[in-house]
C-alpha positions as CSV (number, residue, x, y, z in Angstrom):
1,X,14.4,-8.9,19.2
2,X,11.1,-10.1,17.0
3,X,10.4,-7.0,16.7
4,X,13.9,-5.8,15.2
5,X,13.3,-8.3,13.1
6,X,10.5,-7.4,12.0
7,X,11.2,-4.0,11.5
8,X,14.5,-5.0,9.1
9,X,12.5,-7.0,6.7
10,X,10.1,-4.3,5.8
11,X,13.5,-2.3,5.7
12,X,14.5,-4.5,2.9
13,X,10.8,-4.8,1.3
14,X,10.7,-1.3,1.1
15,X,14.4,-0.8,-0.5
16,X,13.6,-3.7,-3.0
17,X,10.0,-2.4,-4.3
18,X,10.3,1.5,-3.8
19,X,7.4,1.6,-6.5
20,X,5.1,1.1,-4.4
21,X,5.3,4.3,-2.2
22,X,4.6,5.6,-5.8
23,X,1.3,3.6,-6.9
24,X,-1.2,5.9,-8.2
25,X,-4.0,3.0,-8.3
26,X,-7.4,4.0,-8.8
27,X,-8.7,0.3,-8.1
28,X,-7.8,-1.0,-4.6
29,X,-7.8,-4.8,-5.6
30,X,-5.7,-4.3,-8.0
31,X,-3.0,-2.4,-5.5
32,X,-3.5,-5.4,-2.9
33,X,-3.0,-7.7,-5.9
34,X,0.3,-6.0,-6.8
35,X,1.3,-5.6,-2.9
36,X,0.8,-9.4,-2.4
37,X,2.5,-10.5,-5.0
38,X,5.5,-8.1,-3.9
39,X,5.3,-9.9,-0.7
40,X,5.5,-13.0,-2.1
41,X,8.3,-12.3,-4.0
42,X,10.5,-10.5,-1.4
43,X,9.7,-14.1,0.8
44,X,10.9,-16.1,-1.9
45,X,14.4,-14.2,-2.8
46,X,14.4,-14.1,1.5
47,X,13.9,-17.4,1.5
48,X,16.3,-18.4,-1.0
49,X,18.8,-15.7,-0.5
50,X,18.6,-15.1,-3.6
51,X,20.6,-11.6,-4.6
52,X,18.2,-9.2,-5.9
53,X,19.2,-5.7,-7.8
54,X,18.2,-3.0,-6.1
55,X,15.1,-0.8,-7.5
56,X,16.7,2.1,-9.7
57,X,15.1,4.9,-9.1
58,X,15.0,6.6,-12.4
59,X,11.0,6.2,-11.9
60,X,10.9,8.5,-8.9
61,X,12.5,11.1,-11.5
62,X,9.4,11.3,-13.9
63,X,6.7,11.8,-11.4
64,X,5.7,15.3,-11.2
65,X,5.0,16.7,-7.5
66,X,1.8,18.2,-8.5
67,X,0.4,14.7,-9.8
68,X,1.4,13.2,-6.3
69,X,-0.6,15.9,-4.7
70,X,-3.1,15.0,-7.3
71,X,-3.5,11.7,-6.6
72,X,-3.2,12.3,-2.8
73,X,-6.4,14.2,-2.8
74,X,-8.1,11.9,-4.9
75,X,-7.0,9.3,-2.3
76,X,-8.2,11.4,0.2
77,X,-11.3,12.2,-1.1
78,X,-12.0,8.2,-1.3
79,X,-10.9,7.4,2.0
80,X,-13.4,10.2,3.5
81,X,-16.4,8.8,1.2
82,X,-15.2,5.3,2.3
83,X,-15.1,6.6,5.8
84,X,-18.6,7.7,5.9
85,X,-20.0,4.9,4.1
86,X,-18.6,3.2,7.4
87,X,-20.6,5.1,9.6
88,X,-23.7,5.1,8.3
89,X,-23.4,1.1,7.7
90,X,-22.3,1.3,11.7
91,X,-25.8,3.6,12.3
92,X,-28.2,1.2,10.1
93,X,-26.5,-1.5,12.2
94,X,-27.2,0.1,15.5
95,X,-30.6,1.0,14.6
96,X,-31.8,-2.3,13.1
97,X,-30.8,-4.2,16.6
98,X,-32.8,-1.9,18.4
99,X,-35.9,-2.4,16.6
């Protein structure tokens, strides 16, 4: 049941701010900053059950498909140099305990 739950209020999240599968965010605070505060404001209208006009999606028409691929490699490409930077933090870690 909790997890029905659960799963039907990120249903509506995702219905109310569908510009977010669409962020093309070079600075990763910044997209947690917006993603909070579209968290916060889906709790509030939840809260206050408030009615709340569904997103139009008339900015899902004007991205180009090659810009999404685009910005999906860049994201990529960061989230393998972020990756690695991981490990070799992980392997100075592992090495410093042993000396």
């Amino acid at each position: 049941k909790t997890r029905v739950v659960v799963e039907q209020a990120f249903g509506r999240l995702k219905a109310r701010f569908s510009f977010l599968k669409y962020m093309r965010l070079k600075d990763t605070i910044k997209g947690t900053d917006i993603i909070d505060i579209a968290l916060i404001l889906h709790n509030f209208v939840e809260k206050n059950n408030d009615e709340w006009e569904e997103d139009d999606n008339s900015y899902n028409d004007e991205i180009n498909d090659s810009e999404l691929i685009y910005e999906l490699e860049e994201d990529e490409d960061l989230i393998s140099r972020n990756n690695a930077i991981i490990k070799r933090q992980n392997l100075l870690e592992l090495i410093c305990i042993d000396m």
